[in-house]
C-alpha positions in Angstrom: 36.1 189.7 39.7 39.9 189.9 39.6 42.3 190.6 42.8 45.5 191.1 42.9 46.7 189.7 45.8 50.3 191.1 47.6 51.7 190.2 51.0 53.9 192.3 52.6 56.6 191.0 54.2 60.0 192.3 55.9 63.3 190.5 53.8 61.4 190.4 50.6 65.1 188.9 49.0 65.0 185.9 51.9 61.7 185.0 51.2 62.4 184.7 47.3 65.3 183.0 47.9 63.6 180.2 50.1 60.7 179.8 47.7 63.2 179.3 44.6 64.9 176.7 47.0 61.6 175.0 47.6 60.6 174.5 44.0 58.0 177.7 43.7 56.4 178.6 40.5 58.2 182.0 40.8 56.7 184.2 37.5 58.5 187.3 38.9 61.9 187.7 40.0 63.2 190.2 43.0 63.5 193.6 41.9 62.8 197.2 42.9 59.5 198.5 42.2 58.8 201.3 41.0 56.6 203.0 44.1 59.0 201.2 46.7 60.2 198.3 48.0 61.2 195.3 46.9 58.9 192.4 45.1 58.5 189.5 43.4 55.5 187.0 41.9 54.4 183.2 42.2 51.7 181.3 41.3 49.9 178.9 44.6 49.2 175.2 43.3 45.9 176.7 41.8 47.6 179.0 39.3 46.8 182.2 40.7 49.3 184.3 40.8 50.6 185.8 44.8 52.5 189.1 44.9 55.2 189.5 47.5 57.0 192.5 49.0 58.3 195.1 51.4 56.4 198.2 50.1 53.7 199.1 52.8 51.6 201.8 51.5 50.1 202.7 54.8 53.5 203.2 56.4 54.2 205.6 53.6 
């Protein structure tokens, strides 16, 4: 099974920035998605990969 893990989060830009500073596999830079928000990519210490960003699609 795959999943695509993403965590949304309010100041998608602050939390990229402080995982850069911390060393973070970051596979994705910020950017605006295409159905909202803001988001970006890493991978944990086990390689999968986390999604992270301010698009809630039950507030939409």
């Amino acid at each position: 099974m795959t999943q695509n893990p993403y965590v949304i989060v309010a100041g998608p830009d602050a939390r990229h920035a402080r995982a850069r500073a911390a060393a973070a596999d970051v596979a994705r830079d910020i950017e605006d998605e295409d159905h909202g928000g803001r988001g970006w990519s890493c991978r944990d210490p086990e390689g999968h990969f986390r999604n992270v960003g301010s698009y809630d699609p039950s507030a939409a």
